[in-house]
VEXTORMAR-53706 format. One record per residue (C-alpha): y, z, x; residue in three letters; residue number from 1; chain. Coordinates in nm, 3 decimals, m for minus. Layout:
N
<pt><v>Y</v><w>Z</w><u>X</u><residuo>ala</residuo><num>NUM</num><cadena>A</cadena></pt>
...
//
This chain:
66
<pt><v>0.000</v><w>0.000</w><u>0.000</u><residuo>unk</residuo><num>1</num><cadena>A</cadena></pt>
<pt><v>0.397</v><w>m0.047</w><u>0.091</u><residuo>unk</residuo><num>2</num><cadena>A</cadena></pt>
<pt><v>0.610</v><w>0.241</w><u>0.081</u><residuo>unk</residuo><num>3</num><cadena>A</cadena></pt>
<pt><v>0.975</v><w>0.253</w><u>0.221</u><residuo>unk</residuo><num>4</num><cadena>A</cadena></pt>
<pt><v>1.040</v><w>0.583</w><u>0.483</u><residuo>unk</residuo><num>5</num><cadena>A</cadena></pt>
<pt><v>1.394</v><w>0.642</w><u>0.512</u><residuo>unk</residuo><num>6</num><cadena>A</cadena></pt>
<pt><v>1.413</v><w>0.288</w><u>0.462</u><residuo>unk</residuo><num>7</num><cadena>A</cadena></pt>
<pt><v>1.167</v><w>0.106</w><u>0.656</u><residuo>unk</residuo><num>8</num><cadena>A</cadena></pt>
<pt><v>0.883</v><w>m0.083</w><u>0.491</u><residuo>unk</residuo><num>9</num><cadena>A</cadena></pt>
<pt><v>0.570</v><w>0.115</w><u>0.555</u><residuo>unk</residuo><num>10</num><cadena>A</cadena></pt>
<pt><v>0.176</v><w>m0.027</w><u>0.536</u><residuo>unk</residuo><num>11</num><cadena>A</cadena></pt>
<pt><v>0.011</v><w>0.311</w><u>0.443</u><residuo>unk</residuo><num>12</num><cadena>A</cadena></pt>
<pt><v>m0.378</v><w>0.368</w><u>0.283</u><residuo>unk</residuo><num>13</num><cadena>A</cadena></pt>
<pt><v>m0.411</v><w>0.329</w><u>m0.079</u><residuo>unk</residuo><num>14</num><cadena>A</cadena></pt>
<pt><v>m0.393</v><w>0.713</w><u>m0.214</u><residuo>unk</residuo><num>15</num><cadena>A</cadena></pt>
<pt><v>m0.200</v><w>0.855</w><u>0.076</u><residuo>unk</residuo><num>16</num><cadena>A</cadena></pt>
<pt><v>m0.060</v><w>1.238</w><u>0.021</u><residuo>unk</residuo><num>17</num><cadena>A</cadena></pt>
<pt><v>0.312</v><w>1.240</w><u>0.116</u><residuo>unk</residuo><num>18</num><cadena>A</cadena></pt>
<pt><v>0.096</v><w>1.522</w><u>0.393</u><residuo>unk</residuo><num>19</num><cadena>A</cadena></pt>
<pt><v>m0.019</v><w>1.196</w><u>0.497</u><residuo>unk</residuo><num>20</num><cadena>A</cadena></pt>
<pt><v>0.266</v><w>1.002</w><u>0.512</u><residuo>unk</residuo><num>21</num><cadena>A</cadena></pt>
<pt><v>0.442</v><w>1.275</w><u>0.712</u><residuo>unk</residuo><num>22</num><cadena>A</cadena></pt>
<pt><v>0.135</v><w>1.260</w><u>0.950</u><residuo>unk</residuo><num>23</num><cadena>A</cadena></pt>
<pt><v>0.156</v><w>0.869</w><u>0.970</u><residuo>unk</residuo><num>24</num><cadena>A</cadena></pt>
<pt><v>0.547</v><w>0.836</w><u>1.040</u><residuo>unk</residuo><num>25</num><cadena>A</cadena></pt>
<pt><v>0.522</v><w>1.146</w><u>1.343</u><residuo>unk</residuo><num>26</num><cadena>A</cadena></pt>
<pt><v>0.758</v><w>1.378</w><u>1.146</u><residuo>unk</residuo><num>27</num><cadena>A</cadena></pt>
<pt><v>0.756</v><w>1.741</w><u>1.229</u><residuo>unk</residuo><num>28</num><cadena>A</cadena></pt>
<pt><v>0.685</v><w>1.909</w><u>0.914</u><residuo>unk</residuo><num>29</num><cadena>A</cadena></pt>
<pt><v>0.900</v><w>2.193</w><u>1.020</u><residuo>unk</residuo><num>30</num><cadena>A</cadena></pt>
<pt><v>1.211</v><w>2.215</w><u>0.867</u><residuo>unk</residuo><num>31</num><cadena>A</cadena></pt>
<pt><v>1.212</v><w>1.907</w><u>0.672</u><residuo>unk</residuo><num>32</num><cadena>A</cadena></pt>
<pt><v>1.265</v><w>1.824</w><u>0.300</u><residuo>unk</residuo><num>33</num><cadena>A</cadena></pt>
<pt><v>1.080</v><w>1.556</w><u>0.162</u><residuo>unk</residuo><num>34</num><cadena>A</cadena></pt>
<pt><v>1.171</v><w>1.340</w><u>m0.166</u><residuo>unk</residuo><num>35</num><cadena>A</cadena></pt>
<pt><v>0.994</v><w>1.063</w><u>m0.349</u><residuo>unk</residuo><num>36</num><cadena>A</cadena></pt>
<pt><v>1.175</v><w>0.825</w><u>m0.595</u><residuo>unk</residuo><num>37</num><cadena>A</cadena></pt>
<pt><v>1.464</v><w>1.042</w><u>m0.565</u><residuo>unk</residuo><num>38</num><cadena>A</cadena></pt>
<pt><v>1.279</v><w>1.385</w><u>m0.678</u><residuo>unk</residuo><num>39</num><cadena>A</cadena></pt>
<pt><v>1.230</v><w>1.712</w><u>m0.375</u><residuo>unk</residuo><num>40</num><cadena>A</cadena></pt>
<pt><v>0.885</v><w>1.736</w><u>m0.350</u><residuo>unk</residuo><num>41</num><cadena>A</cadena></pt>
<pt><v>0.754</v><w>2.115</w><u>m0.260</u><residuo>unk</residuo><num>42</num><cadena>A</cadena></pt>
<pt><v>0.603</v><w>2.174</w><u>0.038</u><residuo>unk</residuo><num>43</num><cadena>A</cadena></pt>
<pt><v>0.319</v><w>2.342</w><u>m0.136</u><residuo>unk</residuo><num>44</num><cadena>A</cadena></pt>
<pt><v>0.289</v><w>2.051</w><u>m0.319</u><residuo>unk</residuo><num>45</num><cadena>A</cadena></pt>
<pt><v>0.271</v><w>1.779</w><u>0.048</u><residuo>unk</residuo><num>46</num><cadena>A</cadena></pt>
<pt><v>m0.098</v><w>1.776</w><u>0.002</u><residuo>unk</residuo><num>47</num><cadena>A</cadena></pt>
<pt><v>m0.181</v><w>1.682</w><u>m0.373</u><residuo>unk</residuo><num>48</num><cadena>A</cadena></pt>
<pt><v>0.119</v><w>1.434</w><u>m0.399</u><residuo>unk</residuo><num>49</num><cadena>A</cadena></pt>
<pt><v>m0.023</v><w>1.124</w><u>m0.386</u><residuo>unk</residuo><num>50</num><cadena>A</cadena></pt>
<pt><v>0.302</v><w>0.832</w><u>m0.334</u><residuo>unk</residuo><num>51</num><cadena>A</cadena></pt>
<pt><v>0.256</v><w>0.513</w><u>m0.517</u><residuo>unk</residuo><num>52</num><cadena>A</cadena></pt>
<pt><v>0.264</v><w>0.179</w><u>m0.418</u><residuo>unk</residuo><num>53</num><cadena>A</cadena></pt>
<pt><v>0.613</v><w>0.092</w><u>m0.320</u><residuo>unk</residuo><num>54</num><cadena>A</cadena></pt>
<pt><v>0.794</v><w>0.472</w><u>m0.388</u><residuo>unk</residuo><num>55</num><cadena>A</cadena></pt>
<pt><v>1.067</v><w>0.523</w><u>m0.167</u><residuo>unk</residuo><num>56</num><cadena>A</cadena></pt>
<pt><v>1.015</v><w>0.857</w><u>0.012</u><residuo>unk</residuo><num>57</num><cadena>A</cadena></pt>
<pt><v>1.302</v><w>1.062</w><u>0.194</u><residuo>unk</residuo><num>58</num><cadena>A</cadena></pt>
<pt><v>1.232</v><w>1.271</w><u>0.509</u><residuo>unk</residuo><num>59</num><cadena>A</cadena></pt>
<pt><v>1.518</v><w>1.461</w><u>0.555</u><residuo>unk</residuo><num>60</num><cadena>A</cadena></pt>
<pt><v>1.590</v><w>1.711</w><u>0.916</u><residuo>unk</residuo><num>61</num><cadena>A</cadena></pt>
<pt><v>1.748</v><w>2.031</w><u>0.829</u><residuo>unk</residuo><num>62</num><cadena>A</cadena></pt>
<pt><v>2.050</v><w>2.054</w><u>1.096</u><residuo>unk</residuo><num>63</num><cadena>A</cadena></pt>
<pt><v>2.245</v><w>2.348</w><u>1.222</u><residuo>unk</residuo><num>64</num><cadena>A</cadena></pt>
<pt><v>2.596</v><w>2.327</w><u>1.276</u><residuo>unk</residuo><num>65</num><cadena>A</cadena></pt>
<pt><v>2.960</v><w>2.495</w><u>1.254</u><residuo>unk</residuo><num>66</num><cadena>A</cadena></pt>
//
């Protein structure tokens, strides 16, 4: 399947877990928020949520600053 990561057209398994698509793109899973289609997607939740064929999913970096 074809997702979009930040962007950028992704090939990913059929059925991948946005865990997976984490995994996949290199991402530290620490201290990042995830969103597909637009919606935050729980952390507890990285595992079951399965991204569909052409969903647009958001890794955002938490950032520190003044």
């Amino acid at each position: 399947m074809r997702v979009f990561v930040n962007g950028e057209s992704r090939q990913l398994p059929d059925g991948s877990t946005v865990a997976e698509v984490l995994a996949a793109v290199s991402a530290v899973a620490r201290g990042v928020a995830v969103a597909v289609n637009g919606e935050v997607v729980r952390r507890a939740d990285w595992a079951e949520t399965v991204v569909a064929d052409g969903a647009s999913v958001e890794i955002l970096t938490a950032v520190q600053g003044g």
